[in-house]
C-alpha positions in Angstrom: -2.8 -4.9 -6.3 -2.4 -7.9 -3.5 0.5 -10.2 -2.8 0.3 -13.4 -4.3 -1.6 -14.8 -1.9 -5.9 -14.9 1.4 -20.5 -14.1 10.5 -22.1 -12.0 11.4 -22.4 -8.5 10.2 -21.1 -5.9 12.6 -21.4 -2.0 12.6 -18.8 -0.5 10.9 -18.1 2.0 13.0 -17.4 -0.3 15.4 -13.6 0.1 14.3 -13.3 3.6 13.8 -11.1 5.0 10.5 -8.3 7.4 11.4 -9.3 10.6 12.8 -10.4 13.2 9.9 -11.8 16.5 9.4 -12.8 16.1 6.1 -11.0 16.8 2.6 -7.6 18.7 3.6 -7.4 21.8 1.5 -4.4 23.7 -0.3 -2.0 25.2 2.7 -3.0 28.4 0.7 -4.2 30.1 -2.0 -1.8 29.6 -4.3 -0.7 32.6 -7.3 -0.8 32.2 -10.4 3.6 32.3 -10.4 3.1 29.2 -8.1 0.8 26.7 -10.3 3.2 25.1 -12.9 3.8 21.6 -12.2 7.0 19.8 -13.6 8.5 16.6 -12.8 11.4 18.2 -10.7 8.5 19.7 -8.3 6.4 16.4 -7.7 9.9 14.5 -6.9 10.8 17.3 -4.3 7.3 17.3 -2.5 7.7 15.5 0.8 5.6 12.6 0.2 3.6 9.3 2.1 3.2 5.9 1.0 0.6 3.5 2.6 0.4 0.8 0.1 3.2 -0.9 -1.3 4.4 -4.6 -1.3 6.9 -5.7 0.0 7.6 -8.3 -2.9 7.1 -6.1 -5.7 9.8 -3.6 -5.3 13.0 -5.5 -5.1 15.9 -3.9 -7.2 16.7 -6.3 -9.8 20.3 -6.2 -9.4 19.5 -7.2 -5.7 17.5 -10.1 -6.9 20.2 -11.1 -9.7 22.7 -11.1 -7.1 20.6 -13.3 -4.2 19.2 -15.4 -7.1 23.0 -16.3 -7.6 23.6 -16.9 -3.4 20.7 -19.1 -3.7 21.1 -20.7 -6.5 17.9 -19.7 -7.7 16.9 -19.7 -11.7 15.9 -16.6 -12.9 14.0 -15.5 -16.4 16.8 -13.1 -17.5 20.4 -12.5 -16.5 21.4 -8.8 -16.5 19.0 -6.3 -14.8 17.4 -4.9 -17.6 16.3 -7.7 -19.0 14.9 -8.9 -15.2 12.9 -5.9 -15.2 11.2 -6.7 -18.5 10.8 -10.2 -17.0 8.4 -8.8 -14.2 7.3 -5.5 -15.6 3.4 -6.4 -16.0 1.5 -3.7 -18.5 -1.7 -5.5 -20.1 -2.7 -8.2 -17.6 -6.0 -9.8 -18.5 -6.5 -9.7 -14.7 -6.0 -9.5 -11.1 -5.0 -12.9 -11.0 -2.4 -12.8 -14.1 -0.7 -9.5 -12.9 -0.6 -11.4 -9.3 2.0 -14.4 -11.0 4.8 -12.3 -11.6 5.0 -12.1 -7.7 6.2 -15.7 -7.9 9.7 -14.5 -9.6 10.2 -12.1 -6.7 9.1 -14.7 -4.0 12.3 -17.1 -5.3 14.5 -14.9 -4.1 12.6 -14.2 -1.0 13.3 -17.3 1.1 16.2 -16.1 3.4 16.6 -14.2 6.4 19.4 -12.4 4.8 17.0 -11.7 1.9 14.4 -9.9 3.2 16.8 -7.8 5.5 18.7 -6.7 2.7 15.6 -6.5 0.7 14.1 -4.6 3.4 17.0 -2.1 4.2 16.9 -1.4 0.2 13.4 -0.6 -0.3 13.6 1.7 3.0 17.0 3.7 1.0 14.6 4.1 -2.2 11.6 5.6 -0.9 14.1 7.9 0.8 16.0 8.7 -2.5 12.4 9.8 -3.5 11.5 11.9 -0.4 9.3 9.5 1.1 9.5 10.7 4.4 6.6 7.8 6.0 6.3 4.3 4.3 4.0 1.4 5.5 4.7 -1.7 3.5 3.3 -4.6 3.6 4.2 -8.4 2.5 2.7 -12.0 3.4 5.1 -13.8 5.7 3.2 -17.2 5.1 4.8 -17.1 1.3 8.3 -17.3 3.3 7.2 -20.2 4.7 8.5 -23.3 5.1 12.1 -22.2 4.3 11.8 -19.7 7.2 9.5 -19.9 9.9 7.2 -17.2 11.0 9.3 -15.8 13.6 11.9 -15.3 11.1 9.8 -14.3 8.1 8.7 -11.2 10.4 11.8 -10.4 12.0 14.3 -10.0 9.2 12.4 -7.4 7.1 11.5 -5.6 10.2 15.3 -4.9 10.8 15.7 -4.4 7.4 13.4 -1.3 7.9 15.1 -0.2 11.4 18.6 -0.2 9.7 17.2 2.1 6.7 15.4 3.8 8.8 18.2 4.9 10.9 20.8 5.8 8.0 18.0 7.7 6.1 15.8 9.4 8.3 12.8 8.1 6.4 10.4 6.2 9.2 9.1 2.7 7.7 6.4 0.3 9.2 5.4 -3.4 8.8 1.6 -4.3 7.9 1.5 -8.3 7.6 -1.1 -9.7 5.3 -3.2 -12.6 4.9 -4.4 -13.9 1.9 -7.6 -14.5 0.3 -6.2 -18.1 -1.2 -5.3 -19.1 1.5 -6.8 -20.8 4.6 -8.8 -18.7 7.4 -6.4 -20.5 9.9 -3.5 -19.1 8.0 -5.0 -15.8 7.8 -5.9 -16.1 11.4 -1.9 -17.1 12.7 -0.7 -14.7 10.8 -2.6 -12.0 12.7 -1.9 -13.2 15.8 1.7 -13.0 14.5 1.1 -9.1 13.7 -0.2 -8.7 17.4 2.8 -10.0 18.5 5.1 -7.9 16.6 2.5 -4.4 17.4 5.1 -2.7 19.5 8.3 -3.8 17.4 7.1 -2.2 13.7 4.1 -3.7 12.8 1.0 -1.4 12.6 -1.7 -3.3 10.8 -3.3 -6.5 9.9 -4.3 -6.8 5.9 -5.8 -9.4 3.3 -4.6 -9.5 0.3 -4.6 -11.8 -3.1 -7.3 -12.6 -5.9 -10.9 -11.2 -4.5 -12.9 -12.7 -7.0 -14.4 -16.3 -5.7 -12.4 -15.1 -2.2 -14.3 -13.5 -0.1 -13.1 -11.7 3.0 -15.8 -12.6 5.1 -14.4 -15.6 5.4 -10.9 -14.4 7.3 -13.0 -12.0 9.6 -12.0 -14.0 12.8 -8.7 -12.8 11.7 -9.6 -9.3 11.7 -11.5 -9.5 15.2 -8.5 -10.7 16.6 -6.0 -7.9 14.9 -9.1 -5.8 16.5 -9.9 -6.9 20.1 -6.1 -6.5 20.5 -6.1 -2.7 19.6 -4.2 -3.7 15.9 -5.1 -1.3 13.1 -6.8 -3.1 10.1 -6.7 -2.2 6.2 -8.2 -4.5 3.6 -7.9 -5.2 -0.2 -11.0 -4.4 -1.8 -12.9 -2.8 -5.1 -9.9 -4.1 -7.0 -10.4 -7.1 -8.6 -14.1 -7.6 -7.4 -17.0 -5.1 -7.3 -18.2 -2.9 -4.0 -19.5 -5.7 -2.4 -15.9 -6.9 -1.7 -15.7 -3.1 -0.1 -18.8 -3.6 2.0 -17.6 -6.9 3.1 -14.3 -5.5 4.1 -16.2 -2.5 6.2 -18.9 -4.3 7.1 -17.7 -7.7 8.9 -14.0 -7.6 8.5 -13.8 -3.8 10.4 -11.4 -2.3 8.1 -10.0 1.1 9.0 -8.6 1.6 5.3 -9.8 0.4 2.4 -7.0 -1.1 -0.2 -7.8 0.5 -3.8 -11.7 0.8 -3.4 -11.5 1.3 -7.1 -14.4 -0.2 -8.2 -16.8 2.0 -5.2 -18.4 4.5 -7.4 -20.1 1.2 -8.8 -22.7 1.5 -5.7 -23.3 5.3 -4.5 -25.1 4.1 -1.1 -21.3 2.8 -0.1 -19.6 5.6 -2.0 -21.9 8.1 0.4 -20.9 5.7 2.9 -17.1 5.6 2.7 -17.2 9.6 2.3 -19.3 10.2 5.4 -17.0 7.8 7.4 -14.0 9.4 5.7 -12.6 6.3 5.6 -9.6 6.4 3.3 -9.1 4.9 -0.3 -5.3 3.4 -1.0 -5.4 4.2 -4.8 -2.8 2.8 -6.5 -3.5 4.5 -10.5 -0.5 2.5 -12.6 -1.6 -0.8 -11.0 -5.1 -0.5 -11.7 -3.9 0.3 -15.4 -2.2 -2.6 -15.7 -4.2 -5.1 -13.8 -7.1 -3.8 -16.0 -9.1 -2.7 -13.3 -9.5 0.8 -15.2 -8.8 1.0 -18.8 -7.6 4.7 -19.2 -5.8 6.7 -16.4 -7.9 9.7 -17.5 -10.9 7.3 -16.6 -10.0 6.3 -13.2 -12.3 7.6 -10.4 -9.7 9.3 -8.0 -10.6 12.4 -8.9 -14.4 11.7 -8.8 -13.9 10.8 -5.2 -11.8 13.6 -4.0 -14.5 15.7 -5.5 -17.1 14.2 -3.5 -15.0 15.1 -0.3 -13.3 11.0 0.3 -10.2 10.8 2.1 -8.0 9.5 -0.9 -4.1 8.6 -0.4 -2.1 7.4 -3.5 0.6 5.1 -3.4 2.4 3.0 -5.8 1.5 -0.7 -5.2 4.3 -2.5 -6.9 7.1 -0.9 -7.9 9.5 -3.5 -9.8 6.1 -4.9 -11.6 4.7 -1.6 -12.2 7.8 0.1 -13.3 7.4 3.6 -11.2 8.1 5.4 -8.4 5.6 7.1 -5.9 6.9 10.8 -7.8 5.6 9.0 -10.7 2.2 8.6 -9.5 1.9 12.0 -8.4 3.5 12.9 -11.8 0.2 10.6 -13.7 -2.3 12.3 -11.4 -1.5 15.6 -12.7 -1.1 14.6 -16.1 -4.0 12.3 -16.7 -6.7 13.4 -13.9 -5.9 17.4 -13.8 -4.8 17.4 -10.3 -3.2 20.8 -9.0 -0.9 21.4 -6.8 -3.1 21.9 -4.0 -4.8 18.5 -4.2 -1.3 16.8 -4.7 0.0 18.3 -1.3 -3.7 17.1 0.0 -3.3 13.9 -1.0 -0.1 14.0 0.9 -1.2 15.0 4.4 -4.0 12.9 3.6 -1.8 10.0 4.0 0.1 11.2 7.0 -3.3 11.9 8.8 -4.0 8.4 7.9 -1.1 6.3 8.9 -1.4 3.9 11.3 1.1 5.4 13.7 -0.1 6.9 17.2 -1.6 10.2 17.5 1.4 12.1 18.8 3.8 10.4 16.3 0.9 11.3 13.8 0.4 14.7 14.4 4.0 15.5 14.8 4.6 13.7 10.9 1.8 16.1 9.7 3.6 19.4 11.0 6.6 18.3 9.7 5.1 17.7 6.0 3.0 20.8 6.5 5.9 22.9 6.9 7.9 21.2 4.4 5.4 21.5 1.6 4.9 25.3 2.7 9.1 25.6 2.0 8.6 23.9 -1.8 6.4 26.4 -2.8 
């Protein structure tokens, strides 16, 4: 999914992915007493998260409670009935699942918001045994109740604070969005360079791909880029692989947002596996924004397979009504993954993360010996 939000063609390997040696295998063979998978297991497996927004994992209490500061109307009045309110199942599309952010975003326009906000999400991915989080959010939709300064700096204190009561490190990516202006997108990653050494790691685009292409923020990602900024990019979500081959090709993205939609051109899938540049799948949201129609049919598996780099992360959680266990939980249920290739998919994300190499290498010993103690 994307926020509700926003030439030549270079070589792609001008902006080289995260450092990989290929598909990361089981720790070890694993006996047949040490195969059964249960709900209990995949919530105490030391996990990663690289994709997750910012404004679609507020706690609806939180949100009734600033919607009342604020003086903000809201569609329901108790916090079940808030979470029906935003929960999205059958969206038509990208662009219809995308309008629910607006509910969030009303609540949203506060310093004292998106700390709090910020501070919460950090405590919940904790709760969950999310032990690395990098979430990302459009600080333009914050504007002009806050200004950009602001609209970066509360939720990255938000993140330090529940970092620092729950152990669990967080990280900023700032996106631009496909709807709006290239001189938006294009401030708002000179706003991620500033922030590079206080807790932002990457520059993104995000929002509605069809009719938006990302060619047209590229000087956005050249300048994320020629200042040493780490980029990811929304793609193969709610467009086809062109979108992905745009991203790669003239927007220099490191990670690829979803890449659903790949397998639709096998030249780029051949591509993104020989690169090993890694996939962001997000299962539940591609459910729901109809991107896939089945779970069973959605092509993660077909790409780990093929020897990709696949993470898989949550998205949205308030919209999409799930946890990051929960995906991990759906992955083994619907797509027959084991337990190896959920504790691959695992270090996959830590050997992904935009962090630096020795922070990096250290996170993947310390899940590495973690998952080795689950078993």
């Amino acid at each position: 999914m994307a926020s509700a939000h926003h030439s030549a063609r270079r070589d792609p390997l001008a902006c080289e992915p995260p450092e990989h040696q290929g598909p990361l295998r089981p720790l070890r063979p694993l006996r047949p007493d040490h195969v059964t998978i249960t709900k209990d297991l995949v919530h105490r497996l030391p996990k990663v998260e690289l994709h997750v927004h910012l404004d679609g994992c507020l706690r609806p209490q939180t949100m009734l409670d600033l919607a009342r500061e604020q003086g903000v109307r809201l569609p329901a009045a108790d916090p079940a009935g808030l979470a029906r309110a935003v929960y999205v199942r059958h969206a038509r599309s990208l662009e219809e699942y995308l309008e629910r952010y607006t509910i969030t975003l009303s609540v949203m326009q506060t310093p004292q918001a998106l700390e709090r906000i910020a501070y919460e999400f950090v405590l919940d991915s904790a709760a969950e045994n999310v032990r690395y989080v990098e979430v990302r959010y459009c600080p333009a939709l914050h504007t002009p109740a806050l200004t950009l300064t602001q609209a970066v700096e509360a939720p990255l204190a938000g993140l330090k604070r529940g970092e620092r009561e729950s152990g669990t490190m967080a990280r900023l990516i700032v996106c631009g969005l496909r709807t709006l202006s290239p001189k938006v997108s294009l401030d708002l990653a000179r706003l991620a360079v500033d922030y590079a050494g206080d807790g932002v790691v990457a520059f993104d685009l995000a929002g509605a791909e069809r009719g938006h292409p990302a060619r047209d923020h590229a000087a956005a990602f050249e300048h994320a880029r020629a200042h040493g900024l780490a980029c990811t990019c929304h793609a193969g979500e709610g467009d086809g692989p062109d979108s992905i081959r745009q991203a790669l090709d003239q927007c220099g993205a490191q990670r690829i947002g979803h890449g659903t939609r790949l397998w639709e051109d096998p030249a780029l899938e051949e591509l993104v596996r020989e690169r090993q540049i890694p996939l962001e799948a997000c299962l539940t949201s591609n459910l729901h924004t109809g991107t896939v129609r089945q779970a069973a049919q959605h092509p993660l598996k077909r790409y780990l397979d093929l020897g990709c780099v696949l993470t898989l992360n949550t998205d949205s959680r308030l919209m999409d009504g799930i946890t990051l266990s929960d995906e991990y939980w759906l992955a083994h249920r619907a797509l027959g993954l084991d337990r190896g290739e959920l504790e691959g998919l695992v270090l996959n994300a830590a050997r992904s993360a935009f962090l630096p190499e020795a922070e990096k290498r250290r996170l993947v010993e310390r899940l590495t010996q973690e998952l080795k103690e689950t078993r």
